[in-house]
N, C-alpha and C positions, 0 to 999 in steps of 0.2 A: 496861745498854747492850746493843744488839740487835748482830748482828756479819751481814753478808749476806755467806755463801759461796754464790759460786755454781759451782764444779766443784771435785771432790775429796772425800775423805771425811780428815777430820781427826781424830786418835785421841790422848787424853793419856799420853802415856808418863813414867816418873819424876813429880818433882814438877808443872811447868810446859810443860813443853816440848813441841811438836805438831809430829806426824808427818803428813807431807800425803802422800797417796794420789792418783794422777794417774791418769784414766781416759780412754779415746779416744773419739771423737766416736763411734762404734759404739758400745760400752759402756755410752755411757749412754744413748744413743736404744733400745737395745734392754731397758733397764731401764724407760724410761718406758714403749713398749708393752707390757712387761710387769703394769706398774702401769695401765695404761688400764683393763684390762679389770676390773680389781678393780672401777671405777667406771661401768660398763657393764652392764644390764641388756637380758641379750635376750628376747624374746617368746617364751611358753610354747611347749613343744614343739619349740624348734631344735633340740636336741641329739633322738637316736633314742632312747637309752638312759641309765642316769648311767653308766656305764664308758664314753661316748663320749668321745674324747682332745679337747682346748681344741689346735684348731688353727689356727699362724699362717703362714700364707702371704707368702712376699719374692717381688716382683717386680722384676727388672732388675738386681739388685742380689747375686750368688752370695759375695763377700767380705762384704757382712754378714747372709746366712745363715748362714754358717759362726761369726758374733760373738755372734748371734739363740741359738743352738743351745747355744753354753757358755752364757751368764747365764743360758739356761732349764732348764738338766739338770737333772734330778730335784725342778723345783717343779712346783707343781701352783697351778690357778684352781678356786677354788668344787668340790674334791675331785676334779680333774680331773687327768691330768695332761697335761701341755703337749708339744707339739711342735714345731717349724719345716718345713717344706717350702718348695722351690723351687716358684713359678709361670712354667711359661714358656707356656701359652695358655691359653686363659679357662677351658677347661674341669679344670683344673687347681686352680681355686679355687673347685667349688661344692662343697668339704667343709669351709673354712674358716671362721673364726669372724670372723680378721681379717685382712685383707691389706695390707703393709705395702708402696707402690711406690715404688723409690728408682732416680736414676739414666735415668727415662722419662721421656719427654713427655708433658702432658697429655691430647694424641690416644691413646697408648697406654692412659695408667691410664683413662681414660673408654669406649675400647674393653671392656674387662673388665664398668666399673663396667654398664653398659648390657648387656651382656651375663647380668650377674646378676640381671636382671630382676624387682628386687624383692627378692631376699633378704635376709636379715637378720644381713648382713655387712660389720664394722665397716671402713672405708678408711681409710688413713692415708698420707698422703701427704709425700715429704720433701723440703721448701722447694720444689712447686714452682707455679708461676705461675698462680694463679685455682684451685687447685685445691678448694677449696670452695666458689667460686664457682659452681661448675661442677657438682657435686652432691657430692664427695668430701667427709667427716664429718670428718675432723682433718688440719691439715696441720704437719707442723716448719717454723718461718720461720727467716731467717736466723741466724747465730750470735750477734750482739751485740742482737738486738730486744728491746722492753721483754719481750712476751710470747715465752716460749718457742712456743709451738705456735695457730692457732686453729683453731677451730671449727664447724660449721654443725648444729647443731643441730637445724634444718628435717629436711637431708637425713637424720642417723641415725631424725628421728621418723616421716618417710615408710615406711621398713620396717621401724617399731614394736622401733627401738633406742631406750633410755631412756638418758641421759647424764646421771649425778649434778651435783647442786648444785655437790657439790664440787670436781669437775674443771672443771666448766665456767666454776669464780672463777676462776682461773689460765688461762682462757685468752680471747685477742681470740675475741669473738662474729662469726661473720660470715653473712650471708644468702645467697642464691641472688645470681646472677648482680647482684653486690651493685657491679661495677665499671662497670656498664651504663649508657650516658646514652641 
């Protein structure tokens, strides 16, 4: 018998019994982009150095930079280690790896995204409206959707991000201005 949890981590204690661990809506979005990148491949030569820090940029959003920052302490990506920073103008994010906009408008996170003119830096977007339609590479949808988060796949291949098989099962695929009649 299969058992679908879907928030919490459950741990057996004594014989039977299960302990449910409750995590906030930060918590775990900051776990999934943590876990993105595992399945992210960037094009040779982003990083300057291998001592270059895996760095993750919040935009609009300074209460869950500060949530981003504890789940990331002292882990590390592909021997890297991780850090968080505040974005508060474009230029702010051309050292990042991936920028996470929460809390903004799409006019705002596409200001940036446009701004980066190509690089090859992952967008993540939190629930908001057309935002991969638009060219942004992953968005969070609502909290009760079949799929947790989707996708555009186009946009990460454009600036020669490569998006695993694997994440891209677990998420709605979606195209370029995909809402367009």
């Amino acid at each position: 018998m299969k058992l679908k949890i879907s928030i919490g981590l459950f741990l057996l204690v004594g014989n039977l019994t299960l302990v449910a661990q409750q995590y906030t809506e930060y918590e775990l979005k900051s776990a999934y982009i943590f876990n993105f990148a595992k399945f992210i491949e960037f094009p040779p030569n982003t990083f300057n150095s291998d001592k270059d820090p895996y760095i993750i940029g919040v935009y609009g959003n300074e209460a869950f930079l500060e949530v981003l920052q504890a789940v990331i302490h002292g882990k590390t990506i592909n021997n890297r280690s991780v850090i968080a920073i505040n974005i508060s103008q474009p230029e702010d994010a051309l050292n990042c790896k991936m920028i996470y906009f929460s809390r903004t408008s799409i006019t705002q996170a596409l200001t940036i995204i446009e701004f980066l003119n190509g690089k090859p830096i992952l967008t993540i977007g939190d629930n908001i409206e057309d935002f991969c339609q638009k060219g942004g590479m992953i968005n969070f949808t609502q909290q009760f959707s079949h799929k947790r988060f989707e996708i555009n796949p186009d946009a990460a291949a454009r600036v020669k991000i490569t998006i695993s098989s694997k994440l891209l099962a677990l998420a709605r695929i979606v195209k370029d201005e995909e809402v367009k009649f």
